[in-house]
C-alpha positions as CSV (number, residue, x, y, z in Angstrom):
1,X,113.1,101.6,96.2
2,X,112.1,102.2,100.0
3,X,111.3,99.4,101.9
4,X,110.6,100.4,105.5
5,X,112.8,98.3,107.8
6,X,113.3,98.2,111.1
7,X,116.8,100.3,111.7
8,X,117.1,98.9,115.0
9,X,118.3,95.4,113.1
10,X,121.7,96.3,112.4
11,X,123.8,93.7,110.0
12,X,127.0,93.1,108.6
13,X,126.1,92.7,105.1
14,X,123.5,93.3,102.3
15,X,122.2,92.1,99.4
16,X,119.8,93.1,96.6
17,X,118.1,90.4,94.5
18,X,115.4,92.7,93.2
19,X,114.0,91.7,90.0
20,X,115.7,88.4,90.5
21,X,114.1,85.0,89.9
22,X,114.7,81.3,91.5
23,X,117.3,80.2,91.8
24,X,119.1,83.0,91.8
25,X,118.3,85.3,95.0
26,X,118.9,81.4,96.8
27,X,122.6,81.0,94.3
28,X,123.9,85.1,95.3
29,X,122.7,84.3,99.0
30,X,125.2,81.5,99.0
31,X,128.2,83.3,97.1
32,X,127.6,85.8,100.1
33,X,127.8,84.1,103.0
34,X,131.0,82.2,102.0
35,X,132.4,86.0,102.3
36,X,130.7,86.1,106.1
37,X,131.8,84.4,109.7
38,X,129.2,82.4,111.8
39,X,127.2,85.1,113.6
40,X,127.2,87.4,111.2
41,X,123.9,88.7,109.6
42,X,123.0,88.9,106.3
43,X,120.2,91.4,105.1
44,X,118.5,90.4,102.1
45,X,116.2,92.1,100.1
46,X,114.0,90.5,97.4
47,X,111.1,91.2,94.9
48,X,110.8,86.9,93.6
49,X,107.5,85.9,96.0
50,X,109.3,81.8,95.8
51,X,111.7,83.7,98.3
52,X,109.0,83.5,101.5
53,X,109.6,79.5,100.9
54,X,113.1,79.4,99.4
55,X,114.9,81.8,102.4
56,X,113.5,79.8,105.4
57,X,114.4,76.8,103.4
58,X,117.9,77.9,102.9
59,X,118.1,78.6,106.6
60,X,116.7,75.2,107.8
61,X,119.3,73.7,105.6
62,X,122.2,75.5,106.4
63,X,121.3,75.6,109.8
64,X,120.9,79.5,110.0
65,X,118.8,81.3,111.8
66,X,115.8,83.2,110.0
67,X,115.9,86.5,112.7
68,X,112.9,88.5,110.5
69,X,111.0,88.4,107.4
70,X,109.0,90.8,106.2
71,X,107.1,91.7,103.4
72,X,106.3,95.4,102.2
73,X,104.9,96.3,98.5
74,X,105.9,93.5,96.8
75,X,109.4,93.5,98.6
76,X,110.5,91.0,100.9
77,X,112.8,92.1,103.6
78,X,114.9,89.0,105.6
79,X,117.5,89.2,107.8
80,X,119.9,85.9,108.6
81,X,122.4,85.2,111.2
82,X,124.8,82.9,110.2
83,X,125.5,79.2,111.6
């Protein structure tokens, strides 16, 4: 897969729910960040289109902050800092 991101966006962890389907990119997203710290960001890549309304969800909950979204191919591209 190439998804064309912005290298300028650094971040402290990744993860890959390609070919994943809700819940579970929203399920791994939360088994990840109870490895992280607050400030931290969390790059997540996705393929399930339920993410563009699940991930800022997630966020608004949480009380993270949605730094960028983006959508490439079919991909979806976010990055997260934590709260």
């Amino acid at each position: 897969m190439t998804v064309n991101t912005d290298d300028t966006q650094a971040f402290d962890a990744s993860l890959d729910t390609t070919g994943l389907y809700c819940p579970e990119p929203i399920m791994l997203m939360h088994n990840q960040v109870r490895d992280m710290v607050s400030g931290q960001i969390l790059k997540v890549i996705a393929t399930d289109p339920a993410t563009t309304r699940d991930v800022p969800k997630f966020c608004q909950f949480l009380g993270h902050e949605l730094l960028m979204k983006h959508e490439e191919s079919g991909y979806y591209l976010y990055f997260i800092r934590l709260a």
